[in-house]
N, C-alpha and C positions, 0 to 999 in steps of 0.2 A: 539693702537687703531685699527690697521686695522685688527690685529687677532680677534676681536669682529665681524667686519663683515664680514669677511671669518668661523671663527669654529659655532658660534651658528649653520647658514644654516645647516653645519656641521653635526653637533649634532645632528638637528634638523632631517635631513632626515636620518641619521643613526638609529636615535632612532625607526621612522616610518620603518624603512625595519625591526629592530629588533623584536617589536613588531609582524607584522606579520607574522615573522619565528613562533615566539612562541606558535602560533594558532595550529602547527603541527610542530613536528619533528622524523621522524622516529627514533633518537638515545636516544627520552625522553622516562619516564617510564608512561608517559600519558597517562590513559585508554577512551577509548571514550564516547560522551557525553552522557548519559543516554537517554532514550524514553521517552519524556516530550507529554501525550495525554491530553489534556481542557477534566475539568468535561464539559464543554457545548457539547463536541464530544462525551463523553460515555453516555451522556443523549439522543444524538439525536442517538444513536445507538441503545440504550436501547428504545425509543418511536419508530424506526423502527421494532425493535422484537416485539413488542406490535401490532404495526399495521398489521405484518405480521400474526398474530394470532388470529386477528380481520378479515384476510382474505380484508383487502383494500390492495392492494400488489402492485398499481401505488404509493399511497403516501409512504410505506416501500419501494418500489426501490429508489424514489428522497432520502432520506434520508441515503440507504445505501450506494450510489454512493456518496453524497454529503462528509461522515465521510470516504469513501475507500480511496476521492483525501485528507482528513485531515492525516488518520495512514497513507498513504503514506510518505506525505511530512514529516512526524515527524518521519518516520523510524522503524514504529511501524508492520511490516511485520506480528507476529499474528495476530493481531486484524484486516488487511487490508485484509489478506486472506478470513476472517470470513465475512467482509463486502461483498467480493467481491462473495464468496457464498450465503450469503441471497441475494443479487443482481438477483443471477442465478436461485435461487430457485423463486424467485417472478415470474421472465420470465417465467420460467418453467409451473407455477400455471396460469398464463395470459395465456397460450395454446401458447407462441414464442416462441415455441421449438427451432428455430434457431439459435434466441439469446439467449437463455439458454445453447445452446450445446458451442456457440462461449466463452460466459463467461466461463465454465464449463472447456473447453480445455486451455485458456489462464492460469486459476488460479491452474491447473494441472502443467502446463508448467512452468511458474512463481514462484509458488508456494511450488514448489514437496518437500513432506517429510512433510508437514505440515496436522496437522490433517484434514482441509479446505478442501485443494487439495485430501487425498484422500475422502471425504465425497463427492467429486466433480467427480472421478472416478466411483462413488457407480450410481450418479447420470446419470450420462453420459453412463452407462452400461443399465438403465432404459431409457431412450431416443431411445438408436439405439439401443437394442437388444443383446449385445455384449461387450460394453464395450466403449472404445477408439478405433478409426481407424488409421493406420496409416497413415503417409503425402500420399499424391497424391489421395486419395480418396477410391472411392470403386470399382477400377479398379480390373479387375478377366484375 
Protein backbone atom coordinates (compact mmCIF):
# COMPACT_ATOMS: atom_id res chain seq x y z
CA UNK A 1 0.00 0.00 0.00
CA UNK A 2 2.49 2.53 0.76
CA UNK A 3 4.10 2.32 -2.69
CA UNK A 4 0.72 3.71 -3.86
CA UNK A 5 1.35 6.82 -2.03
CA UNK A 6 4.88 7.31 -2.73
CA UNK A 7 5.09 6.21 -6.93
CA UNK A 8 1.77 7.72 -8.23
CA UNK A 9 3.36 11.44 -6.96
CA UNK A 10 6.07 9.73 -8.66
CA UNK A 11 4.72 9.37 -11.74
CA UNK A 12 2.80 12.00 -11.46
CA UNK A 13 5.52 14.68 -11.61
CA UNK A 14 7.93 12.68 -13.74
CA UNK A 15 5.33 12.44 -16.29
CA UNK A 16 4.74 16.67 -16.03
CA UNK A 17 8.72 17.25 -16.34
CA UNK A 18 8.54 14.68 -19.45
CA UNK A 19 5.93 16.27 -21.01
CA UNK A 20 7.52 19.61 -21.01
CA UNK A 21 10.95 18.32 -22.29
CA UNK A 22 8.97 17.18 -25.30
CA UNK A 23 7.89 20.84 -26.24
CA UNK A 24 11.67 21.12 -27.50
CA UNK A 25 14.52 18.99 -27.82
CA UNK A 26 17.54 20.01 -29.57
CA UNK A 27 18.29 16.00 -30.28
CA UNK A 28 14.50 15.47 -31.87
CA UNK A 29 13.96 15.84 -35.64
CA UNK A 30 11.31 18.46 -34.79
CA UNK A 31 10.68 21.21 -37.32
CA UNK A 32 9.31 24.45 -35.97
CA UNK A 33 5.89 25.40 -35.48
CA UNK A 34 4.65 26.85 -38.75
CA UNK A 35 3.38 30.98 -38.94
CA UNK A 36 -0.27 30.59 -37.90
CA UNK A 37 -1.63 34.60 -39.24
CA UNK A 38 -6.00 35.12 -38.38
CA UNK A 39 -7.77 35.87 -41.61
CA UNK A 40 -9.09 38.80 -39.12
CA UNK A 41 -5.12 40.09 -39.30
CA UNK A 42 -4.91 39.84 -43.21
CA UNK A 43 -8.23 41.54 -43.54
CA UNK A 44 -7.32 44.30 -41.29
CA UNK A 45 -4.20 44.64 -43.19
CA UNK A 46 -5.78 44.42 -46.38
CA UNK A 47 -8.52 47.44 -45.17
CA UNK A 48 -5.23 49.29 -44.11
CA UNK A 49 -3.75 49.18 -47.87
CA UNK A 50 -7.28 50.29 -48.88
CA UNK A 51 -7.18 53.13 -46.54
CA UNK A 52 -3.88 54.04 -47.50
CA UNK A 53 -5.02 54.44 -51.02
CA UNK A 54 -7.89 56.33 -49.91
CA UNK A 55 -5.11 58.75 -48.74
CA UNK A 56 -6.96 58.59 -44.75
CA UNK A 57 -3.28 57.58 -43.57
CA UNK A 58 -4.16 58.10 -39.50
CA UNK A 59 -6.82 55.38 -39.76
CA UNK A 60 -4.14 53.00 -42.29
CA UNK A 61 -1.35 53.70 -39.47
CA UNK A 62 -3.74 52.46 -36.31
CA UNK A 63 -4.28 49.43 -38.36
CA UNK A 64 -0.96 48.78 -39.59
CA UNK A 65 0.56 49.08 -36.18
CA UNK A 66 -2.23 47.25 -34.52
CA UNK A 67 -1.53 43.74 -37.47
CA UNK A 68 2.66 44.76 -37.04
CA UNK A 69 2.22 43.88 -32.93
CA UNK A 70 -0.10 40.58 -34.47
CA UNK A 71 2.85 39.11 -37.44
CA UNK A 72 5.05 40.02 -34.64
CA UNK A 73 3.75 37.84 -31.99
CA UNK A 74 2.92 34.92 -34.47
CA UNK A 75 6.51 35.07 -36.00
CA UNK A 76 5.37 36.23 -39.24
CA UNK A 77 8.61 38.62 -39.82
CA UNK A 78 7.28 39.18 -43.83
CA UNK A 79 4.29 40.43 -43.36
CA UNK A 80 5.53 42.50 -39.98
CA UNK A 81 8.18 44.09 -42.17
CA UNK A 82 5.47 45.12 -44.86
CA UNK A 83 3.28 46.51 -41.86
CA UNK A 84 5.89 48.20 -40.29
CA UNK A 85 6.67 49.99 -43.79
CA UNK A 86 3.18 51.10 -44.63
CA UNK A 87 3.42 52.45 -40.98
CA UNK A 88 6.32 54.49 -42.20
CA UNK A 89 4.95 55.46 -45.33
CA UNK A 90 1.69 57.02 -43.77
CA UNK A 91 4.16 59.01 -41.47
CA UNK A 92 5.96 59.96 -44.21
CA UNK A 93 2.43 61.15 -46.35
CA UNK A 94 1.29 63.02 -42.72
CA UNK A 95 4.45 65.35 -43.38
CA UNK A 96 6.31 63.47 -39.62
CA UNK A 97 9.05 63.06 -41.46
CA UNK A 98 10.67 62.28 -38.08
CA UNK A 99 8.84 59.41 -37.44
CA UNK A 100 8.93 58.25 -40.74
CA UNK A 101 12.77 58.43 -40.86
CA UNK A 102 12.67 56.54 -37.11
CA UNK A 103 10.39 53.66 -38.54
CA UNK A 104 12.21 53.56 -41.73
CA UNK A 105 15.75 53.00 -39.80
CA UNK A 106 14.42 50.56 -37.36
CA UNK A 107 12.76 48.25 -39.98
CA UNK A 108 16.05 48.64 -42.05
CA UNK A 109 17.97 47.45 -39.04
CA UNK A 110 15.44 44.94 -37.91
CA UNK A 111 14.63 43.88 -40.92
CA UNK A 112 17.63 43.87 -43.48
CA UNK A 113 17.41 41.63 -46.50
CA UNK A 114 13.78 41.80 -46.59
CA UNK A 115 12.19 43.36 -49.55
CA UNK A 116 10.40 45.91 -46.70
CA UNK A 117 13.65 47.15 -45.36
CA UNK A 118 15.18 47.86 -48.53
CA UNK A 119 11.82 49.61 -49.94
CA UNK A 120 12.57 51.36 -46.53
CA UNK A 121 16.20 52.40 -47.76
CA UNK A 122 14.72 53.72 -51.04
CA UNK A 123 12.50 55.73 -48.71
CA UNK A 124 15.02 57.02 -46.26
CA UNK A 125 17.28 58.11 -49.26
CA UNK A 126 14.07 60.49 -50.19
CA UNK A 127 13.73 62.04 -46.70
CA UNK A 128 17.53 63.11 -46.20
CA UNK A 129 18.85 63.49 -49.39
CA UNK A 130 21.31 60.56 -49.37
CA UNK A 131 20.24 57.82 -48.02
CA UNK A 132 20.97 56.21 -44.58
CA UNK A 133 23.37 58.15 -42.02
CA UNK A 134 25.42 56.69 -40.09
CA UNK A 135 25.27 56.34 -35.98
CA UNK A 136 26.28 59.51 -34.25
CA UNK A 137 24.61 61.78 -36.73
CA UNK A 138 25.56 64.35 -39.18
CA UNK A 139 28.65 65.25 -37.49
CA UNK A 140 31.48 66.56 -40.20
Amino acid sequence: MWHRKICLPVVLVAASALAGCAQYSPWSNARPRPVVVSQADLATFNDAISLTESLHYEAAAGKFQQVFDSFTIAGDRKRAAEAMFWLGFCREKQHRSVEARAIYLRLADEYAGTRAAHQADQRLSRLSGGGRRPAGGDKH
